[in-house]
C-alpha positions as CSV (number, residue, x, y, z in Angstrom):
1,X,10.1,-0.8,13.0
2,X,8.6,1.8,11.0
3,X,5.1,0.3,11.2
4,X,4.9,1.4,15.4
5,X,4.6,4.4,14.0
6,X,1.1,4.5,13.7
7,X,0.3,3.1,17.3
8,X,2.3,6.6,18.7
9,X,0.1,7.7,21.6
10,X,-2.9,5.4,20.3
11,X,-4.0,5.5,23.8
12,X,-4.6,8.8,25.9
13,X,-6.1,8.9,29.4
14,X,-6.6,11.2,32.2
15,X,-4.5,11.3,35.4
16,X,-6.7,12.2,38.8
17,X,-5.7,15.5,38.4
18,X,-6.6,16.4,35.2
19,X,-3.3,16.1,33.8
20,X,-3.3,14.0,30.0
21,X,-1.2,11.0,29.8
22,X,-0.1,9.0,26.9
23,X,1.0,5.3,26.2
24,X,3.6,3.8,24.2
25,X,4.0,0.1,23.1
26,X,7.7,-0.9,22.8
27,X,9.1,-4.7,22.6
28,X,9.2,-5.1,26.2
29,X,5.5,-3.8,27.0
30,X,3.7,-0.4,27.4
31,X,4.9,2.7,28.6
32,X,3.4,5.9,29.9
33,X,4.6,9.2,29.2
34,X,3.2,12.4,30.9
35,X,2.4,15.5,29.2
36,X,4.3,18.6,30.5
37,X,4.3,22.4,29.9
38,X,7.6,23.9,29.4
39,X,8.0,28.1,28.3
40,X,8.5,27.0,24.4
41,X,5.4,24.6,24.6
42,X,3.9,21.3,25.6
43,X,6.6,18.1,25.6
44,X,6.1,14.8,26.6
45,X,8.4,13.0,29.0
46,X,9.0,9.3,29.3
47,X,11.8,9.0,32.0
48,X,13.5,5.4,33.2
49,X,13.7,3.1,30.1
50,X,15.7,0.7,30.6
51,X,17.6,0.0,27.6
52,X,20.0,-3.7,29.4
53,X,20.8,-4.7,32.6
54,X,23.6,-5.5,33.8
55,X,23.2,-9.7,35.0
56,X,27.2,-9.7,36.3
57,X,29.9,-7.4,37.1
58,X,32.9,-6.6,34.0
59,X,30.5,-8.3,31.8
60,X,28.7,-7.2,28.7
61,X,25.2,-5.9,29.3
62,X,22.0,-8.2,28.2
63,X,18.5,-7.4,27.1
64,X,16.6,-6.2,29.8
65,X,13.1,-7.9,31.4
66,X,9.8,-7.0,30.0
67,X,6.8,-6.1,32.1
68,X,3.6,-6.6,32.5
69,X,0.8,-4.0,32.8
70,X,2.2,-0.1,31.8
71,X,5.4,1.3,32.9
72,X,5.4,4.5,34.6
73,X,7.7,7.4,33.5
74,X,10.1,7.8,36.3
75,X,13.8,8.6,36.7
76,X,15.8,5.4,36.8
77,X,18.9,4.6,39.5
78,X,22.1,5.9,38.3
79,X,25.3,4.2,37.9
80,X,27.4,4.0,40.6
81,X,30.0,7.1,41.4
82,X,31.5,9.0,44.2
83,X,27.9,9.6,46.2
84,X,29.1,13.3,46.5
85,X,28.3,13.9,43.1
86,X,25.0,11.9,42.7
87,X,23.0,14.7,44.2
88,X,21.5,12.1,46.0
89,X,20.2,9.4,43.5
90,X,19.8,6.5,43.9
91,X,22.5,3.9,42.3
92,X,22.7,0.6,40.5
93,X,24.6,-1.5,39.3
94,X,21.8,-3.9,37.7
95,X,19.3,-1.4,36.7
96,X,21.4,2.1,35.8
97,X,21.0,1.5,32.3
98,X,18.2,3.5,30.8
99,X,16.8,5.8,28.6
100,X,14.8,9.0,28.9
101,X,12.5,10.0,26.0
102,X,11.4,14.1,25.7
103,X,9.1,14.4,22.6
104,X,6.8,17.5,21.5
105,X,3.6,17.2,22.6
106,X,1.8,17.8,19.2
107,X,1.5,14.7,17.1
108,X,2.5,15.0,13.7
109,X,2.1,12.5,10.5
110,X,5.8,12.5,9.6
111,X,8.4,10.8,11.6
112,X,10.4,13.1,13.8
113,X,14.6,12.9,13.9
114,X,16.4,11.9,17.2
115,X,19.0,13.6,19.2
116,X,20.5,10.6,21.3
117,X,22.8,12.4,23.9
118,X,25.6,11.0,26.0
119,X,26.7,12.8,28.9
120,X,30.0,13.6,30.3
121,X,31.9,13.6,33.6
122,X,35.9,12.0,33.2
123,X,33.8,8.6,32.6
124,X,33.8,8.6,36.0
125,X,30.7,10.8,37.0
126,X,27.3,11.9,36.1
127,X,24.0,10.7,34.5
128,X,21.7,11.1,32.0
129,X,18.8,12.9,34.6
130,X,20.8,16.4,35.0
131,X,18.3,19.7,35.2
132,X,20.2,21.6,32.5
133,X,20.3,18.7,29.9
134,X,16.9,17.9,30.5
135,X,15.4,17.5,26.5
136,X,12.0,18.7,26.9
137,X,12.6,22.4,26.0
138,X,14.8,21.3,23.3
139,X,11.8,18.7,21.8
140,X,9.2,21.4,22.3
141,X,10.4,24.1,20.6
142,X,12.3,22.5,17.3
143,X,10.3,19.2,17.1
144,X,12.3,16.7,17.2
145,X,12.6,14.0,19.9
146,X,15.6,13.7,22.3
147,X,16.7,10.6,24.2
148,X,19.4,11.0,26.9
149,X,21.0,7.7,27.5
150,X,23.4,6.0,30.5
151,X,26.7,3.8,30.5
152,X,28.8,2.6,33.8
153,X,31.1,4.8,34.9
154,X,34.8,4.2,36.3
155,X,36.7,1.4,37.1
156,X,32.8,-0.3,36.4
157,X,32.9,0.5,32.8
158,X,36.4,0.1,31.6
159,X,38.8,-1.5,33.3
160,X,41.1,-4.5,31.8
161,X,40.7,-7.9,33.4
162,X,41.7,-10.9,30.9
163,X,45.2,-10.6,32.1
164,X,44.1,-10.9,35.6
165,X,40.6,-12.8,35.3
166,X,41.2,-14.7,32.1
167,X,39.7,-15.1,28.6
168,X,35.5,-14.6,29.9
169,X,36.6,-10.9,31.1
170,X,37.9,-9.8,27.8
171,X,35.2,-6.9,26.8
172,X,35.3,-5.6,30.2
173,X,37.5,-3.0,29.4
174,X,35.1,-1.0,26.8
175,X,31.8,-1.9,28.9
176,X,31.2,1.7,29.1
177,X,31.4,2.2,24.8
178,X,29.6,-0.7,24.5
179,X,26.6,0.3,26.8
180,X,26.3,3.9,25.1
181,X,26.4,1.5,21.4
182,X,23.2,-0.5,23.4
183,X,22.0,2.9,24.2
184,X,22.0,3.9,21.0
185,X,21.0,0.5,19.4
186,X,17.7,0.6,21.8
187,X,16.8,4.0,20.0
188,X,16.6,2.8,17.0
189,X,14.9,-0.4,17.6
190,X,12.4,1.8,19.7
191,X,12.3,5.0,18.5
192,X,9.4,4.7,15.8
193,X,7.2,3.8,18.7
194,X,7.3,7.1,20.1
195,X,7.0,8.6,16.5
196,X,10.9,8.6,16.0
197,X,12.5,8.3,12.3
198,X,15.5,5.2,13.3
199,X,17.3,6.7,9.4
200,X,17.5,9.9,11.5
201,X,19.5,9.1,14.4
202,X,22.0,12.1,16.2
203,X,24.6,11.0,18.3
204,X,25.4,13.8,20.7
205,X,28.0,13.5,23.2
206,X,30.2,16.6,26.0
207,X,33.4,15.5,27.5
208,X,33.9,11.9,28.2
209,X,30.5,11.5,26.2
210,X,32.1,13.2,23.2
211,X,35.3,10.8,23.5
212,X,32.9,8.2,23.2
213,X,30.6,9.2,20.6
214,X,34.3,10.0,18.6
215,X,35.2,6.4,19.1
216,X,32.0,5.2,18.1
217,X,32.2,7.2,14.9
218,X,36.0,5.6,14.4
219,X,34.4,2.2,14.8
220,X,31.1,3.1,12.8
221,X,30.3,0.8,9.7
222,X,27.8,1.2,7.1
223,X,25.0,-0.5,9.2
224,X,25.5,1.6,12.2
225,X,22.5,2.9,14.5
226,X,23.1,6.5,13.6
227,X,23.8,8.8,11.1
228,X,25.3,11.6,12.5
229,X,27.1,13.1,15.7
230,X,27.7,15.8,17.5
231,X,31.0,16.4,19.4
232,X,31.7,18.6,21.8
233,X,34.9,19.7,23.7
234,X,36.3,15.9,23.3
235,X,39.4,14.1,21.8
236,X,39.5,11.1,19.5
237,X,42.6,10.2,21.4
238,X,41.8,9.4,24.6
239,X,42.0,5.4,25.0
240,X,45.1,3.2,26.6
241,X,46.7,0.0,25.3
242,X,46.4,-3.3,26.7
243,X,49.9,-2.5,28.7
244,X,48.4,0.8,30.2
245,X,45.5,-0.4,30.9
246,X,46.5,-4.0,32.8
247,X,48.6,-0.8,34.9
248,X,45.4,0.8,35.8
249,X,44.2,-2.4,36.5
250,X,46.8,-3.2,38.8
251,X,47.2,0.2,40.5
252,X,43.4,-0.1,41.4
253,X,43.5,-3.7,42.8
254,X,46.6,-2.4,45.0
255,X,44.6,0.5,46.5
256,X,41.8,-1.4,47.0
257,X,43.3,-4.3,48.9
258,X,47.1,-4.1,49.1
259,X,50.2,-5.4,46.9
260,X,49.2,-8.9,47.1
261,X,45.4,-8.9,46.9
262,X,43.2,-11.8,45.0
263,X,42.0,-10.0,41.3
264,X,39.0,-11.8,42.7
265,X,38.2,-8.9,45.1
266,X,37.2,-6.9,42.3
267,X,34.6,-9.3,42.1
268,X,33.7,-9.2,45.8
269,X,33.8,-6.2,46.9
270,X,30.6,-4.0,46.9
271,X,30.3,-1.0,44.7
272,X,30.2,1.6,47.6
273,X,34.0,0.2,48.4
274,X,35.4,0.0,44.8
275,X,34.2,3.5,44.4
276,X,36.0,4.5,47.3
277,X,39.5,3.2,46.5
278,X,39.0,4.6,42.2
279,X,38.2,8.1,43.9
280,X,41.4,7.5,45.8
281,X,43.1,6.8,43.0
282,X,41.8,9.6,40.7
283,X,42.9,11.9,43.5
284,X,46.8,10.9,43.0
285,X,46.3,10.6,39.9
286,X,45.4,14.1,39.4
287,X,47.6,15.5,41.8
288,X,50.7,13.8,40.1
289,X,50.3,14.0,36.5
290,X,49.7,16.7,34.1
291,X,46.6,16.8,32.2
292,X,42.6,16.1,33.9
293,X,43.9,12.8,35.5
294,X,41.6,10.3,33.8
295,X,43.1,6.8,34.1
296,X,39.2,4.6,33.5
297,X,39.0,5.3,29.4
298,X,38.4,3.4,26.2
299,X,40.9,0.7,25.7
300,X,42.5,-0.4,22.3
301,X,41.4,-4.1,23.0
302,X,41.4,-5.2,18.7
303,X,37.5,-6.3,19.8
304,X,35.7,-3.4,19.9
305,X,38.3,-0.7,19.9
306,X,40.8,-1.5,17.1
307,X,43.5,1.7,17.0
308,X,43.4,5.6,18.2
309,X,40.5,6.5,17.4
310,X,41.8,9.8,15.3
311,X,44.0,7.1,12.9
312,X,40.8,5.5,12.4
313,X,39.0,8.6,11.0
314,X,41.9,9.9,9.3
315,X,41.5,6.5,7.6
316,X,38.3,6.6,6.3
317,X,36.1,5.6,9.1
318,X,32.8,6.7,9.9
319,X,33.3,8.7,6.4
320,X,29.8,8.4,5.8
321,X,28.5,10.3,8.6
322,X,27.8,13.8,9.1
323,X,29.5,15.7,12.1
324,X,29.7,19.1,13.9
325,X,32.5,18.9,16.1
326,X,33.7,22.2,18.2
327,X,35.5,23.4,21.3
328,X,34.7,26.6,23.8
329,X,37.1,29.3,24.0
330,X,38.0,28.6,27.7
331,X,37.6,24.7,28.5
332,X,40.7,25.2,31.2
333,X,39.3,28.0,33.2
334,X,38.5,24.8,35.7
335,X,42.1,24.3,36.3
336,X,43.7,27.8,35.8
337,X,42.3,30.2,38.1
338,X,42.0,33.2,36.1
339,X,41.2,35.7,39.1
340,X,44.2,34.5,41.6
341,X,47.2,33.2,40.3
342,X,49.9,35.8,40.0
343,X,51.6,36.9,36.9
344,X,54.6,35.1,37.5
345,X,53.9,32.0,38.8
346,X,51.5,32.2,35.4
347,X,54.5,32.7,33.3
348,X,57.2,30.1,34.5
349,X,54.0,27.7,34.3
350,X,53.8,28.2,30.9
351,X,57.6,27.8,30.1
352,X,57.1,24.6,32.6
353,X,54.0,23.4,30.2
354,X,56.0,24.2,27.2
355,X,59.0,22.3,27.9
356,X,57.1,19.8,29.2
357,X,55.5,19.4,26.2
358,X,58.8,19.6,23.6
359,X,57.6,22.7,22.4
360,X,60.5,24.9,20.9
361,X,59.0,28.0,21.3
362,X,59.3,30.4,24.8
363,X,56.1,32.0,26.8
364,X,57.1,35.0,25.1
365,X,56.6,33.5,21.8
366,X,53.2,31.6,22.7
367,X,52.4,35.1,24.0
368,X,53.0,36.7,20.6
369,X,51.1,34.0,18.9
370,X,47.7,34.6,20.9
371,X,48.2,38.5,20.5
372,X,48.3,37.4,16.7
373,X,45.0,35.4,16.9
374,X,43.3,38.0,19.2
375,X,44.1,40.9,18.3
376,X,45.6,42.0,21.8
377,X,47.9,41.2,24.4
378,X,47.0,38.2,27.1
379,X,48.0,39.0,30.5
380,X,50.3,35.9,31.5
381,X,47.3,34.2,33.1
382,X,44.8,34.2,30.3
383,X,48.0,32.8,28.4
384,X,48.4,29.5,30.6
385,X,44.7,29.2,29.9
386,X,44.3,29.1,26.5
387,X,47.6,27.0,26.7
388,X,46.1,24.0,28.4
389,X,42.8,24.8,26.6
390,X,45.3,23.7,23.4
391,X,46.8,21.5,25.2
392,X,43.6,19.5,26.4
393,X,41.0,20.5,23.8
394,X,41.4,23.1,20.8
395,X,44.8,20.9,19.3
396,X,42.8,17.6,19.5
397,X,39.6,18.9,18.2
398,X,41.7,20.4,15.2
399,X,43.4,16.9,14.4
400,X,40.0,15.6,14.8
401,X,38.6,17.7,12.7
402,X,41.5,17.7,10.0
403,X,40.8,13.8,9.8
404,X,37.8,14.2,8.7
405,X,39.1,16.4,5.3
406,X,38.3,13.3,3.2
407,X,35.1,12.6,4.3
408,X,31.9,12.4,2.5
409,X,29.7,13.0,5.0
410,X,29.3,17.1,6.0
411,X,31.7,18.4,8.9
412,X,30.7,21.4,10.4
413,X,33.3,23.3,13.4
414,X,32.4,25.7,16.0
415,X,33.8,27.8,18.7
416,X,31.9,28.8,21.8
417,X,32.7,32.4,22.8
418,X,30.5,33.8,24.8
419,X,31.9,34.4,28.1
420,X,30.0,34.9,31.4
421,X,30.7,37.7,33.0
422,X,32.9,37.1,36.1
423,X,31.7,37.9,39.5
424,X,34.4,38.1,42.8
425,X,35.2,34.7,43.1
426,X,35.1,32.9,39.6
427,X,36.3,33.2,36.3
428,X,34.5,30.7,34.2
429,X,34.4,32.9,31.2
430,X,33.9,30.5,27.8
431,X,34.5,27.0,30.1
432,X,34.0,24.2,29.7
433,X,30.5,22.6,29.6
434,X,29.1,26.5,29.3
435,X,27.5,25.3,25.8
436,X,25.2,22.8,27.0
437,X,22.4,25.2,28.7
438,X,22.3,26.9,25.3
439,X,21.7,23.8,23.5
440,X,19.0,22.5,25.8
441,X,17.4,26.1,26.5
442,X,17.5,26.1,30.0
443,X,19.0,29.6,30.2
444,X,16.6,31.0,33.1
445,X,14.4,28.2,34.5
446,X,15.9,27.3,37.8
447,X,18.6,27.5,40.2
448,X,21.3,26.0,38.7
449,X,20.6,27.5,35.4
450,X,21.4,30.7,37.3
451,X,24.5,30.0,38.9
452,X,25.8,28.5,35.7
453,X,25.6,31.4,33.5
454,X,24.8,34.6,35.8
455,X,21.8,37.0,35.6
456,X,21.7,38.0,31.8
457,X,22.6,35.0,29.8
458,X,22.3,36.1,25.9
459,X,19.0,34.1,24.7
460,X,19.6,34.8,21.5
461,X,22.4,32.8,21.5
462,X,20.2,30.0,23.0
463,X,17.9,30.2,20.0
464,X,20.6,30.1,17.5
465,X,22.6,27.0,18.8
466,X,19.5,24.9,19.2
467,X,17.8,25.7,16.3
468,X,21.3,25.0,14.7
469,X,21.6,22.0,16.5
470,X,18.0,20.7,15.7
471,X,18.4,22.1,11.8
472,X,21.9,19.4,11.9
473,X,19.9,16.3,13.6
474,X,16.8,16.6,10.7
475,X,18.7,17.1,7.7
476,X,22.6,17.1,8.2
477,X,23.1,21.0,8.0
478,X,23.0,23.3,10.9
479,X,23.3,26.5,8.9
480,X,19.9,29.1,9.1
481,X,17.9,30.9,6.4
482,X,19.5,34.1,7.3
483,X,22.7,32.3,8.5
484,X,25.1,30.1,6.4
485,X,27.5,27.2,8.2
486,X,29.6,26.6,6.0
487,X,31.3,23.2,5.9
488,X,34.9,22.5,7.4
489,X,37.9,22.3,4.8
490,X,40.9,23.6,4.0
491,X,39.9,27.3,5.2
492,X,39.4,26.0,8.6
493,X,35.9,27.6,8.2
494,X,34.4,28.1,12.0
495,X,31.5,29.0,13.3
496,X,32.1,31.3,16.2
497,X,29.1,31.4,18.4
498,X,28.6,34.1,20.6
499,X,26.3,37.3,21.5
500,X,27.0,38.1,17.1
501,X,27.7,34.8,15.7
502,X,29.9,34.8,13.0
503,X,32.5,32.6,10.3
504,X,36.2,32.6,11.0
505,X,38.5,30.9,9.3
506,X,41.1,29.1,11.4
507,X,40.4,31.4,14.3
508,X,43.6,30.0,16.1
509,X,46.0,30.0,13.4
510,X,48.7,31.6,15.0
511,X,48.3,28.9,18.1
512,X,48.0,26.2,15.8
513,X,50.8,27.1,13.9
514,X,52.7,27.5,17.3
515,X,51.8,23.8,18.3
516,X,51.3,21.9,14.9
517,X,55.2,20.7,15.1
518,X,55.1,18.9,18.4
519,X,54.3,15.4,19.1
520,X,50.6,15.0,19.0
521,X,49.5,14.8,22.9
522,X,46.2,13.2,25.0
523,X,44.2,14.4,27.8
């Protein structure tokens, strides 16, 4: 694949407005990508791959059509979701799966590494088109070329039908994984056509894209399509059994037509109405149990998914691959409102969440342990945040990290602290997500860049992470000439990234020491 190298943008040719365009040629026919200026230089963008198509529903992807003539760059349909978060895209269920390709605008003799990145959103939401993960900035000013990828979401993607459907539904309980491994897979058959190095593939995925870039990295072999990943505010232990997931099977099929509906309906009925009853669903699901309320997920199924994911690394698996894998300092400010809730009710929630959880400790003593990492006293409210930011995020990004002690590949951890300032009506502080504009450099460059961070987001910050970030995708080491990174190990070494960045070593030590005893627990 190497030798499309040198056909990268062999052919150049002028819009009617003056504009430059370039061509690609890939396996399923040409492409056209459009030169565009950003503030850290020229990028091109070549938006709406697709990388499979979906030919039935709950079935495995296959290779998509070719073409004829030259594909233009546009934004593909999206897959299908609750149409109050799809800003008003369109949605597929056919076409959904594609790629968009941001690479500098300078042409260079040398293969450029790849940043493949897989979004987030509870596997139930978003798309690989949003404004502040848009790769161009990123591509322009580091040099490297960033793909952002799609997968079905919801009850679409993963949702367990053999023991409803029979035998010829079996994988359609990790279609979601196994669309991101296409994803991926499409990069690196592709990639060197756009002037992309497939030995230098970054697997970057947030949220639910971080649980499953971890699971790909806990199924990884020594052939796989990448060679390092990136995870961010994610678990390696997010995924149900067979049993638990025939239950959210079942549970869905009852909302969506009653106790004794036909599993066929799930067949029948139009994406629009299966949407409908899984948002239904999510709702209870989140208003009765503890935790984000995430029932579509990965599913142990011994095909694709083989164990926890976290047993699997702590194993050996994916040993071979380089990681940086980190948290932000407040990924529960989205469910504990730091400006309203009253002392109180903060504090008998806590004692609620600890015995919930078999924790022997008290509030008081949870209390004692953040004063101990912080240096100062949390007000009951900031305590209930940090706890279900252990809870959710900081306890299973330390296992996952701690499984990785063996590996021979590098492992690099972080911690995201810069807070935005609150204003009247929100608290967001270090949240969850916060990281992402940094990473991507869109700090100041439109709307929602602004109402994400607030007027005077630290750009030197920006510069850091991404340059880290880019410095980790080319050669397996985000540290800077004037910064070190040093590797994860025993010290718990951490790179704390914030207005200063510095290295801590096991920044929550006193939390973790709190928590380490209790039974390890999933979000």
């Amino acid at each position: 694949m190497l030798d499309n190298f040198d056909r990268w943008a062999e052919d150049r040719s002028i819009n009617d407005d003056g504009s430059q365009v370039f061509e690609y040629v890939t396996s399923l026919g040409r492409v056209r990508g459009e030169r565009i200026d950003t503030p850290d230089g020229a990028a091109v963008a070549v938006l709406g791959l697709p990388t499979a198509r979906v030919a039935a529903r709950f079935q495995p992807a296959v290779r998509p059509d070719g073409w004829r003539g030259v594909r233009a760059s546009a934004q593909g349909p999206i897959a299908w979701q609750d149409a109050g978060r799809a800003g008003g895209a369109p949605m597929s269920e056919a076409d959904s799966l594609t790629a968009n390709v941001w690479l500098p605008g300078e042409r260079v003799d040398t293969p450029r590494p790849v940043l493949v990145w897989v979004h987030g959103g509870a596997h139930l939401y978003g798309s690989n088109a949003h404004p502040l993960c848009d790769g161009a900035r990123l591509a322009a000013a580091h040099g490297i070329i960033v793909v952002s990828i799609a997968y079905r979401l919801g009850a679409l993607g993963s949702l367990r039908l053999d023991h409803l459907l029979g035998p010829e539904y079996v994988d359609a309980g990790n279609l979601a994984l196994r669309d991101t491994l296409a994803g991926v897979q499409w990069v690196h058959d592709e990639i060197a056509a756009f002037g992309g190095d497939p030995a230098r593939i970054t697997v970057m995925g947030q949220s639910a894209g971080g649980v499953a870039v971890a699971t790909l990295l806990a199924e990884s072999s020594g052939d796989s399509p990448f060679r390092r990943v990136i995870i961010e505010s994610a678990t390696a232990e997010r995924v149900h059994t067979l049993d638990e997931a025939a239950e959210v099977t079942d549970e869905l099929l009852v909302e969506l037509a009653g106790s004794d509906a036909d599993p066929g309906e799930l067949l029948r009925t139009g994406p629009a109405e299966l949407v409908a009853a899984q948002e239904r669903m999510v709702d209870r699901w989140r208003a009765t149990r503890r935790g984000p309320g995430i029932p579509f997920r990965p599913v142990i199924d011994g095909r694709f998914v083989h164990d926890v994911p976290l047993r699997s690394i702590a194993a050996g698996a994916g040993a071979h691959i380089d990681a940086i894998i980190g948290t932000n300092r407040n990924e529960a400010s989205g469910y504990v409102d730091l400006l309203r809730l009253a002392p109180a009710e903060a504090l008998a929630t806590l004692d609620r969440e600890l015995q919930a959880d078999g924790r022997g400790g008290t509030a008081d003593a949870y209390l004692a342990a953040c004063a101990a990492d912080d240096g100062r006293v949390l007000d009951p409210v900031e305590a209930l945040e940090s706890y279900v930011s252990d809870r959710l995020y900081r306890r299973p990004v330390s296992r996952l990290l701690d499984a990785r002690s063996g590996a021979e590949g590098n492992t690099f951890g972080y911690l995201f602290a810069w807070s935005r300032p609150d204003t009247p009506t929100w608290a967001r502080r270090s949240g969850h997500s916060l990281e992402l504009p940094f990473v991507f450099r869109h700090l100041d460059d439109s709307a929602a860049a602004r109402e994400e961070l607030g007027a005077e987001p630290p750009f030197e910050l920006s510069e850091r992470m991404s340059a880290g970030w880019a410095a980790f995708v080319a050669a397996g080491d985000p540290s800077s000439p004037d910064a070190a990174w040093p590797a994860y190990g025993p010290e718990r070494s951490t790179r704390v990234l914030d207005r200063r960045s510095r290295t801590v070593h096991d920044p929550f030590a006193a939390r973790r020491r709190f928590t380490e005893a209790s039974p390890v627990l999933t979000a």
